[in-house]
C-alpha positions in Angstrom: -136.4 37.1 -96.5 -137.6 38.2 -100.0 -140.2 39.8 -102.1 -142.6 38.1 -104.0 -143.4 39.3 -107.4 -147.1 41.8 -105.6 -144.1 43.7 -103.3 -145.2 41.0 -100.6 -142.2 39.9 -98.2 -141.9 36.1 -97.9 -140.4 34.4 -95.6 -137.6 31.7 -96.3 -138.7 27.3 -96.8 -137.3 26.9 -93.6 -139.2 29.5 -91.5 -142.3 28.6 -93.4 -141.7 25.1 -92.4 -141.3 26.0 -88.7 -144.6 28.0 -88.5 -146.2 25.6 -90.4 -145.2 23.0 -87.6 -145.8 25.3 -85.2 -149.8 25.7 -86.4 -149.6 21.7 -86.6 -148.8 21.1 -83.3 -151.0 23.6 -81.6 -153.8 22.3 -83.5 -153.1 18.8 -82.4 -153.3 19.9 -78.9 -156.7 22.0 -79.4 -157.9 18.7 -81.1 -157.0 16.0 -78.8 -159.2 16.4 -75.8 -162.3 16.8 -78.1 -161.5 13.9 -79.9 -160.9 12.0 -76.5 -164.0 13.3 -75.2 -165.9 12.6 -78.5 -164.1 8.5 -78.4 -164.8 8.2 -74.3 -168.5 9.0 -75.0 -169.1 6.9 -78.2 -167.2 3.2 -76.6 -168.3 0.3 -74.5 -168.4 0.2 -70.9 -166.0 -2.3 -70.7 -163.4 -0.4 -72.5 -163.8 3.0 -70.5 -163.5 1.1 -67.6 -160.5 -0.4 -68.4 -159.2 2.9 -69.6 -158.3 1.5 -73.1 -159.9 4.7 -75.3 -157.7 7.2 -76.7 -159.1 9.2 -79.7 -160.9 6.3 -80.9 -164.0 4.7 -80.3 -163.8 0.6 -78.8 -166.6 -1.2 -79.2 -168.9 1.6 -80.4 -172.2 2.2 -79.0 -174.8 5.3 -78.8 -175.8 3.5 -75.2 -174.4 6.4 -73.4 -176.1 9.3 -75.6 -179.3 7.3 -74.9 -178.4 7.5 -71.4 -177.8 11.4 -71.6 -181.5 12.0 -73.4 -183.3 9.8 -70.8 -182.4 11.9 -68.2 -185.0 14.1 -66.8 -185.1 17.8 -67.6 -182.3 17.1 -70.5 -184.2 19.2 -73.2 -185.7 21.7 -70.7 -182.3 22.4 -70.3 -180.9 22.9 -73.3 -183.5 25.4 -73.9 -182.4 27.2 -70.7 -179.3 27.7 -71.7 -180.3 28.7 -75.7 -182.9 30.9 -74.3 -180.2 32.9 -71.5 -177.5 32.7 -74.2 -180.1 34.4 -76.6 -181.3 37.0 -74.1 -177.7 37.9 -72.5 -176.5 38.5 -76.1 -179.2 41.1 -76.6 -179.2 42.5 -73.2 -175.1 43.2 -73.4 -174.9 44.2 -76.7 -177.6 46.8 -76.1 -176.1 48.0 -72.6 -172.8 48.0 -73.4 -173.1 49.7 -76.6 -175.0 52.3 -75.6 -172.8 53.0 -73.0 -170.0 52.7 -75.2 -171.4 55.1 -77.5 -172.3 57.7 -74.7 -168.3 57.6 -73.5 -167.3 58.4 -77.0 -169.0 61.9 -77.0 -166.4 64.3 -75.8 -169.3 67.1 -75.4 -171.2 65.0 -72.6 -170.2 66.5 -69.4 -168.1 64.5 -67.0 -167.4 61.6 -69.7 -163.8 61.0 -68.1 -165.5 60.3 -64.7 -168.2 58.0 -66.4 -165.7 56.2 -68.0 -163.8 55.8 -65.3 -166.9 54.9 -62.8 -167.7 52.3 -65.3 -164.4 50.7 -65.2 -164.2 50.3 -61.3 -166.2 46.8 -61.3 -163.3 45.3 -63.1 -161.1 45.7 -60.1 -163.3 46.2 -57.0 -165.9 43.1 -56.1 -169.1 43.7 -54.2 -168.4 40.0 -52.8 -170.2 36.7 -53.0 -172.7 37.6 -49.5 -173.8 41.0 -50.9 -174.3 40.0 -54.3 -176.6 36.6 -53.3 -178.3 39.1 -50.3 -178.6 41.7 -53.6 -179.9 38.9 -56.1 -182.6 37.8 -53.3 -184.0 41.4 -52.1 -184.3 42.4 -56.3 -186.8 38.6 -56.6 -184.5 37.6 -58.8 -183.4 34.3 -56.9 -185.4 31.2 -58.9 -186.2 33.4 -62.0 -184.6 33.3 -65.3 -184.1 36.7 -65.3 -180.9 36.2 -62.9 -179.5 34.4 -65.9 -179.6 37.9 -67.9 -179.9 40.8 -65.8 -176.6 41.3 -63.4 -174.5 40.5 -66.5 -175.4 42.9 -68.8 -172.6 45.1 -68.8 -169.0 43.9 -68.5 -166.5 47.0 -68.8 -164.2 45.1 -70.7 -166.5 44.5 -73.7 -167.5 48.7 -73.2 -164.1 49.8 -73.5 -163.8 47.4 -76.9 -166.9 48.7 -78.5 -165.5 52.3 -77.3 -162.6 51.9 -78.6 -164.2 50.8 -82.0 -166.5 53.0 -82.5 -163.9 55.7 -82.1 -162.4 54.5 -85.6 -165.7 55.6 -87.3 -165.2 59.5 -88.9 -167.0 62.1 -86.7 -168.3 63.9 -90.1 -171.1 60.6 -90.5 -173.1 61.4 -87.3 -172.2 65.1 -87.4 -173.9 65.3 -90.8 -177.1 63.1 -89.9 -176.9 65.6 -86.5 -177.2 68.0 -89.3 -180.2 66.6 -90.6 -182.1 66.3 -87.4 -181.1 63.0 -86.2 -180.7 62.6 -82.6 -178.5 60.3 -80.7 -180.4 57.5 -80.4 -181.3 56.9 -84.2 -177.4 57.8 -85.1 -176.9 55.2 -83.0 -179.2 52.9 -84.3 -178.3 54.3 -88.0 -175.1 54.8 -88.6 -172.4 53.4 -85.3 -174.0 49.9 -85.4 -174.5 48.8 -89.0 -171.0 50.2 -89.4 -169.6 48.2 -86.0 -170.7 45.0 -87.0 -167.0 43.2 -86.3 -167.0 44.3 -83.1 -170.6 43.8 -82.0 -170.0 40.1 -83.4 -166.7 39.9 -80.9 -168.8 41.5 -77.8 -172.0 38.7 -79.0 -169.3 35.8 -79.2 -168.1 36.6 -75.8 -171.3 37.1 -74.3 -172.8 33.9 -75.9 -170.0 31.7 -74.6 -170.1 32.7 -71.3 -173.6 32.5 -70.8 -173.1 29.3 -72.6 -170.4 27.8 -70.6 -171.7 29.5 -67.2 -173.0 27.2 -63.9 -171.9 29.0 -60.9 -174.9 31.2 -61.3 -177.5 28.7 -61.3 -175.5 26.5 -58.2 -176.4 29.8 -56.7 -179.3 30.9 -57.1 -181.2 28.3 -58.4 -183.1 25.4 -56.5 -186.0 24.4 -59.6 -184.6 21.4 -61.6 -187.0 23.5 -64.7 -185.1 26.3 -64.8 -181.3 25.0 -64.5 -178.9 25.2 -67.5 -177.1 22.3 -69.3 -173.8 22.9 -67.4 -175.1 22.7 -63.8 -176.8 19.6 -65.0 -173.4 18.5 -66.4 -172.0 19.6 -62.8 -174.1 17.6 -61.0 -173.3 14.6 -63.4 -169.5 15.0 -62.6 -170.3 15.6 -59.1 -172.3 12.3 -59.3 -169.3 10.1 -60.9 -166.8 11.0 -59.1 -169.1 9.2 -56.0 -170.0 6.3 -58.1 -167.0 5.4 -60.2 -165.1 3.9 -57.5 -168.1 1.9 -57.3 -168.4 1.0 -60.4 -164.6 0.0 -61.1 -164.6 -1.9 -58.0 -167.1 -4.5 -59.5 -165.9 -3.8 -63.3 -165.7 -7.9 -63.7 -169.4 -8.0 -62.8 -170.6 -4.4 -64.6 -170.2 -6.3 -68.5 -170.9 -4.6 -71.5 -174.7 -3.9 -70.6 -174.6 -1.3 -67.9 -173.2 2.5 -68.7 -170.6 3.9 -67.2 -171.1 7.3 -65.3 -168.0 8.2 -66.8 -168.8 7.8 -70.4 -172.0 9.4 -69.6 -170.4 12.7 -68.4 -168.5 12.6 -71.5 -171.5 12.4 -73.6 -172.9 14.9 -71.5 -170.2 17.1 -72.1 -169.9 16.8 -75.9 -173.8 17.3 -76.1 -173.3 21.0 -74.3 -170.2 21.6 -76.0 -171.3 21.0 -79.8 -173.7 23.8 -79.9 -171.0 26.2 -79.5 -168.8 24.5 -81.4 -170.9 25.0 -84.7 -171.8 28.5 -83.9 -168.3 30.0 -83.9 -167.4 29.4 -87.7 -170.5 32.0 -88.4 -168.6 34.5 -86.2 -165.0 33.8 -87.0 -164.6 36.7 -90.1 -166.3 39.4 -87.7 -164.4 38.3 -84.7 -160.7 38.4 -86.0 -161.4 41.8 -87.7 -162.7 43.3 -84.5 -160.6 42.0 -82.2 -157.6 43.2 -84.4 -159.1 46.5 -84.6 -159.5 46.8 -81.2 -156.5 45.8 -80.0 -154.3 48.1 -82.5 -156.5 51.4 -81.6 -156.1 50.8 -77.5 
């Protein structure tokens, strides 16, 4: 080891080498299955069904995209899951933050027990019967709202945001208490334009989840209108896997003209997945800071 000329500690060509390798190959791995993914989805029939596409396109074709934006209900959707994805981030990011903020004031009587009575849903279930029996009694079985309402608060993201907003000096909201302020506009004021990192990290989490999330709607949805991209990607793979044995089974006869339901799931799946994808980079500074942040202080 040695110091570069700023007092910074560098580590030797050797070591440098082996992280550097290091970052190689895990990125290699991260990349690989979207690429795959990506190749499956953009080549011919005949070459998916002869298993012949790597990271590659053979024989490229938009035929199975075309396929994917034929389907029925395809854009209603998409907006499904933009519009729960949209609504869960504002739903937790007001719950849990305000929750957050009300277990970091040490004068509210009984905070430990709060805090503590918060955290029990991270170990103790209500089960699968009494939630569905719960979902169906509140109306909330075939509306949208059951997208948005039971996940609001997640005590994992409050202790985060607790743990952040413990970092931020107590003379800023004593001195706008000063002034008048309650705690509801110091809130508002001062903790959240100063806990932007971590209210990025709690809105990342909360929008991939939604996002990425079926189960729900397998449960407690029945309308084709109101059902998310994954459970339609879902039903897709739980579509192939009935139909590809049928489909490789007369592979000599299929040709290059009919799609497969393979390379259709895979188009599928990069169509839901992109989104995401592209969102991320716009949350990447916040996240890292916050996360680190949090992490350190708990």
């Amino acid at each position: 080891m040695r110091k570069s000329g700023s007092g910074a500690v560098e580590g030797s060509p050797l070591s440098q080498f082996i992280l550097h390798f290091l970052i190689l190959v895990i990125t290699v791995c991260i990349l690989y299955p979207f690429l795959y993914c990506l190749a499956y989805s953009l080549s011919d029939n005949v070459a998916v069904m002869t298993r012949n596409v790597t990271i590659y396109p053979i024989d490229f074709t938009l035929k199975n995209y075309q396929e994917v934006f034929r389907q029925r209900n395809i854009f209603n959707s998409f907006f499904i899951s933009v519009g729960r994805a949209v609504g869960g981030i504002l739903w937790t990011l007001t719950l849990t933050g305000l929750a957050a903020y009300a277990c970091t004031r040490k004068t509210l009587p009984g905070v430990r027990g709060i805090a503590l009575f918060l955290i029990i849903p991270m170990y103790i279930s209500g089960g699968l019967i009494p939630t569905y029996v719960l979902m169906y009694k509140l109306r909330l079985v075939n509306n949208f709202l059951v997208y948005i309402l039971p996940h609001g608060f997640w005590a994992f993201n409050m202790l985060l945001m607790r743990t952040y907003f413990e970092t931020i000096p107590d003379s800023l909201p004593e001195s706008a208490r000063l002034d008048g302020a309650g705690d509801l506009r110091i809130f508002i004021r001062i903790i959240v334009p100063l806990s932007m990192p971590i209210v990025a990290v709690i809105a990342m989490y909360s929008a991939v989840w939604q996002w990425n999330a079926w189960f729900d709607a397998m449960l407690y949805i029945t309308r084709a209108n109101l059902k998310p991209l994954q459970a339609i990607l879902q039903e897709l793979i739980m579509k192939s896997m009935t139909t590809t044995m049928q489909m490789a089974s007369s592979a000599g006869r299929a040709g290059a003209g009919a799609s497969s339901p393979e390379a259709i799931r895979m188009a599928t799946l990069m169509f839901t997945t992109l989104p995401i994808v592209c969102v991320y980079p716009f949350f990447q500074r916040y996240f890292v800071r916050g996360v680190m942040i949090g992490a350190v202080k708990a």
